[in-house]
C-alpha positions in Angstrom: 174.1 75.7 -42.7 175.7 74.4 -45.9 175.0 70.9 -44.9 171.3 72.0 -44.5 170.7 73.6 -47.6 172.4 70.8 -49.8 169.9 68.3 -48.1 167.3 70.8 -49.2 168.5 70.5 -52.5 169.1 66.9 -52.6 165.5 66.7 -51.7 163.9 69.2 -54.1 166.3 67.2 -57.4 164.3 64.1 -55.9 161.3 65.4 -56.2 161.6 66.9 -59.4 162.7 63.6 -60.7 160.1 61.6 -58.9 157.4 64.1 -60.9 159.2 63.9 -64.0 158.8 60.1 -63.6 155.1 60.1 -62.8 154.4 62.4 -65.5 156.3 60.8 -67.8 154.6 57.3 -67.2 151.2 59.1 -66.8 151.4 59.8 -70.6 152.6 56.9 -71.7 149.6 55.1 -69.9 147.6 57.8 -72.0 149.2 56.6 -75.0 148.9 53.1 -74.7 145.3 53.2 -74.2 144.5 55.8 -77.3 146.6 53.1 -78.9 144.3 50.4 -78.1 141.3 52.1 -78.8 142.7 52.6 -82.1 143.7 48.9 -82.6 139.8 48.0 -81.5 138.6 50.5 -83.4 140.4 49.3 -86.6 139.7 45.6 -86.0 135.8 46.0 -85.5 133.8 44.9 -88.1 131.3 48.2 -89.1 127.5 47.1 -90.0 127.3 50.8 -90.3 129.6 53.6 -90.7 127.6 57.0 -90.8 128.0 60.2 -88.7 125.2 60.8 -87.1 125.4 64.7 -88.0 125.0 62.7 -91.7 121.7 61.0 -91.2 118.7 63.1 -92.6 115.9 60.4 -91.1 114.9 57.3 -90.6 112.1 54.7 -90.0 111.9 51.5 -88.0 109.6 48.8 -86.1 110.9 47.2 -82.8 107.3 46.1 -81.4 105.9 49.7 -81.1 104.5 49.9 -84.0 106.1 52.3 -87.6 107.8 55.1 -86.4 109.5 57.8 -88.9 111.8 60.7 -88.4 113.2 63.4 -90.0 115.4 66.3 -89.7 115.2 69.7 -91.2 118.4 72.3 -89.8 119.2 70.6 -86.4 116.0 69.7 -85.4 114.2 66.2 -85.6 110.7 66.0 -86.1 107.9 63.1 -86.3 107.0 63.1 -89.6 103.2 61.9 -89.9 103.0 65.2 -87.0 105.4 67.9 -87.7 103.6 69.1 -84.6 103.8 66.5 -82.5 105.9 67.7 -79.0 109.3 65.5 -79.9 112.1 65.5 -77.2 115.4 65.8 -78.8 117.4 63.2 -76.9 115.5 60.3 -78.6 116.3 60.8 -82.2 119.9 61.7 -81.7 120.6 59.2 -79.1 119.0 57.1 -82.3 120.9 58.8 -85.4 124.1 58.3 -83.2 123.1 54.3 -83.0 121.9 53.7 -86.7 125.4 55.2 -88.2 127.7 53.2 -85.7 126.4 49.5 -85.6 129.8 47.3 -85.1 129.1 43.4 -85.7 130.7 40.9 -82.5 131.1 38.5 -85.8 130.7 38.2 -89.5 129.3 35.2 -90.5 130.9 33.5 -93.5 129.6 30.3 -95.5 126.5 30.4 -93.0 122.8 28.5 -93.4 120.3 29.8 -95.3 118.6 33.1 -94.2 115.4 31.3 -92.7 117.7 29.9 -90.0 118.5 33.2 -89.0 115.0 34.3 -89.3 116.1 36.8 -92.0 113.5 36.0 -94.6 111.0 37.2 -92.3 113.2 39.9 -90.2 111.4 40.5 -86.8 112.8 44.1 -86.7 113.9 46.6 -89.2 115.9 49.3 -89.2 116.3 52.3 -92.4 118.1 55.2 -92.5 119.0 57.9 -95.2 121.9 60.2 -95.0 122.2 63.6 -96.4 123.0 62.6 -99.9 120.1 60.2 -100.2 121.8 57.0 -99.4 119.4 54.4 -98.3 121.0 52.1 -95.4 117.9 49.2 -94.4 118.5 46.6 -91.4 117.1 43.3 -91.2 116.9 42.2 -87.9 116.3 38.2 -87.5 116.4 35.7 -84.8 118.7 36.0 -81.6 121.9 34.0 -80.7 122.4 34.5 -77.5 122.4 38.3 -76.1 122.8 39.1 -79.9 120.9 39.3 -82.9 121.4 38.0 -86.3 121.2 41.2 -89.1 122.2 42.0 -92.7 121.6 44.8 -94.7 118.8 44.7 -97.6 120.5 43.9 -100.6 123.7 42.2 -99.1 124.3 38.2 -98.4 126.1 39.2 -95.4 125.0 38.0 -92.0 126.5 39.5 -88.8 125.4 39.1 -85.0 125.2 42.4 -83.2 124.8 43.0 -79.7 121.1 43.0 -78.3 121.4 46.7 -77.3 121.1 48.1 -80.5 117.8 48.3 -80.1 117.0 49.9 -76.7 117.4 53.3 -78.2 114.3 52.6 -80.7 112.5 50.5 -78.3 110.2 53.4 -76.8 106.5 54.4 -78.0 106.0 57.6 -79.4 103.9 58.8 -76.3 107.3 58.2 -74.5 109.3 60.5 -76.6 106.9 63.7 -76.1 108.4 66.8 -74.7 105.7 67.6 -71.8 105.5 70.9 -70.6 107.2 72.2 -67.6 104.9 72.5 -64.1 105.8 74.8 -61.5 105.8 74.1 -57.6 102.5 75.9 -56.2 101.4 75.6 -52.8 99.9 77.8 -49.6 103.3 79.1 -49.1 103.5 81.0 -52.3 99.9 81.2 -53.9 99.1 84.8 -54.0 95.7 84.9 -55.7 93.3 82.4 -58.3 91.0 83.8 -60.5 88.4 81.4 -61.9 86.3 82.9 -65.0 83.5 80.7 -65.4 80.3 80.8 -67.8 81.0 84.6 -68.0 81.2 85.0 -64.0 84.4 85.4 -62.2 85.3 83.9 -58.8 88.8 85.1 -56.4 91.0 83.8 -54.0 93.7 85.6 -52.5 96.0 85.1 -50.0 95.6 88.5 -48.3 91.9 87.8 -47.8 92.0 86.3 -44.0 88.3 85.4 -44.6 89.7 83.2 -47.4 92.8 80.8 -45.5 90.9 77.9 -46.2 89.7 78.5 -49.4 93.3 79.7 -50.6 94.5 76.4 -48.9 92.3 73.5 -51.0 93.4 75.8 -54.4 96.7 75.3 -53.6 96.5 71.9 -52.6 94.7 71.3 -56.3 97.2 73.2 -57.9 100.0 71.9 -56.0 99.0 68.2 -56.6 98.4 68.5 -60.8 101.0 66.0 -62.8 101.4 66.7 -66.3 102.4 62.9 -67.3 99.4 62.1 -69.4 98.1 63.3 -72.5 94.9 63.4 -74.9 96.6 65.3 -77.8 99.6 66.5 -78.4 99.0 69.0 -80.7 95.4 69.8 -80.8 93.9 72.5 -83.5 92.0 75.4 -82.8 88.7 73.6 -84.5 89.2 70.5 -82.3 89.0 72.3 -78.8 85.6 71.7 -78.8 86.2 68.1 -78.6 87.7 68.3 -75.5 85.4 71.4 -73.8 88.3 73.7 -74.4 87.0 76.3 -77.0 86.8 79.6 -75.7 82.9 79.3 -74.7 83.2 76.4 -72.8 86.1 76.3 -70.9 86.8 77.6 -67.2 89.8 79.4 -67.4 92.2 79.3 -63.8 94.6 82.1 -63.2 97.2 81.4 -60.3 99.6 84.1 -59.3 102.4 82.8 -57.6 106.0 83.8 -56.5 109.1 82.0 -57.3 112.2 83.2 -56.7 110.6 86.5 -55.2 108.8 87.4 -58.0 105.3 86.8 -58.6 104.5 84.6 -61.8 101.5 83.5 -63.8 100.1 80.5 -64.3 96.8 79.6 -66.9 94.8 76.3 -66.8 92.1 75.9 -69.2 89.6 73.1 -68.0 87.4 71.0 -70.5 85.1 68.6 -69.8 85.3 64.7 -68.4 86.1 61.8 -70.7 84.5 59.4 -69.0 87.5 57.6 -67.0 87.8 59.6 -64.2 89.2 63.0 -65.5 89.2 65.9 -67.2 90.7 67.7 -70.2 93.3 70.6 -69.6 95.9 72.4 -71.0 98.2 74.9 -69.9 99.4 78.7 -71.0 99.8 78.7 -74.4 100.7 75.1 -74.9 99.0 72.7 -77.5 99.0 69.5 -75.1 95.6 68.9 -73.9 96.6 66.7 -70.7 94.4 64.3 -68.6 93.9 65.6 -64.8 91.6 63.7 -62.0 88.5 64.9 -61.5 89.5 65.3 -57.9 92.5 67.5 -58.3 90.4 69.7 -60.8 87.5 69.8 -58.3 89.8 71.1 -55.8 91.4 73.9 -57.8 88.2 74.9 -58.8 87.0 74.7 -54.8 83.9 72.7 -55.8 
């Protein structure tokens, strides 16, 4: 019995030593690598050097056009359109570029900046931090995967990685927060109310005479895609415009349930544009969207 519980002892000292030594070289693994991200860190060559949390706003042009942003609390905004519907993710994912632009090289005793194509930058890039500091980027001609770039006001030519600019390089369509859409079909369409030119027409789903009736509404409403827009922030005295003013539009009222309780949803729908569709917006949102005349046609059963 002795003999059996040293063994058991030999074996549990191994062990402990065995996890002693993988801990032990698990940190120093940690260490070495914080060490050379610190060595990196201190050998790159900054373009910029701003915390994003620091950057107030900033303007640019990478082929789509002048785009301007600001920031009031901790909330970005387009600046021509206070209004406009701006999703988050794009101007932080761009503060947190601007501010932390490291150079692959530093240029020294280079050409002249038309061989860079810096005295006619292609791209530009300004930002301005919270104490009014004015940082401007001149992006010029590429070498490679990278571009040539200085700042305004420096002699200083660097090449930066092309990728700096994928973070600016969307339209301002693509940065609009669209609304949310639920998931409406036969299975949990309860009733539509259609108020039209003061009349009122209603489906509902516990009307046998009305299965296929609640059916094509729900295939209409099922099949709507809220990926295009008009406007993006329209004003009260523009709805006419559109056939959305309170006279002229036909206001759709789906019940519906999700997650076993019944919800509301309210289309408003304008008139055509021409192209195939027609103007609509949703609850109390400012979008006015572009749906098919066919989808529309079948919510309203026409």
């Amino acid at each position: 019995m002795r003999k059996k519980n040293k063994g058991i002892l030999i074996l549990l000292a191994a062990l402990v030593l065995l996890l002693a030594a993988y801990f032990g070289l698990r940190t120093w693994n940690v260490r070495q690598e914080e060490k050379e991200e610190e060595e990196q860190e201190a050998a790159a060559v900054h373009v910029t050097d701003t915390s994003s949390g620091d950057i107030a706003s900033f303007k640019f042009n990478v082929g789509n056009g002048d785009l301007e942003f600001h920031k009031e609390g901790d909330r970005w905004y387009y600046t021509p359109d206070k209004d406009f519907p701006l999703k988050q993710s794009y101007p932080e994912d761009m503060a947190e570029t601007a501010g932390n632009i490291t150079a692959d090289r530093e240029l020294t005793d280079g050409d002249s900046l038309d061989a860079y194509g810096l005295d006619d930058p292609v791209y530009t890039l300004e930002y301005t931090d919270a104490d009014g500091n004015v940082t401007e980027l001149l992006f010029g001609n590429m070498a490679g995967d990278d571009y040539y770039v200085m700042k305004s006001r420096s002699d200083t030519v660097y090449t930066v990685a092309s990728s700096v600019i994928d973070p600016f390089n969307y339209a301002l369509d693509d940065m609009a927060q669209l609304d949310d859409y639920p998931s409406i079909g036969s299975g949990n369409l309860v009733k539509e109310v259609i108020t039209q030119d003061g009349g009122t027409t209603t489906y509902d789903s516990e009307n046998d005479d009305q299965a296929e009736d609640i059916a094509a509404v729900a295939g209409g409403l099922g099949a709507v895609t809220l990926s295009e827009a008009a406007d993006y922030s329209v004003e009260d005295e523009d709805l006419d415009m559109y056939g959305l003013d309170g006279t002229s539009r036909i206001t759709v009222e789906a019940t519906y349930t999700q997650d076993d309780e019944d919800q509301i949803l309210t289309l408003y729908i304008g008139n055509e544009d021409g192209n195939g569709n027609r103007y609509v917006m949703i609850n109390d949102s400012r979008i006015v969207y572009l749906i098919s005349d066919e989808i529309c046609d079948n919510i309203l059963n026409m």
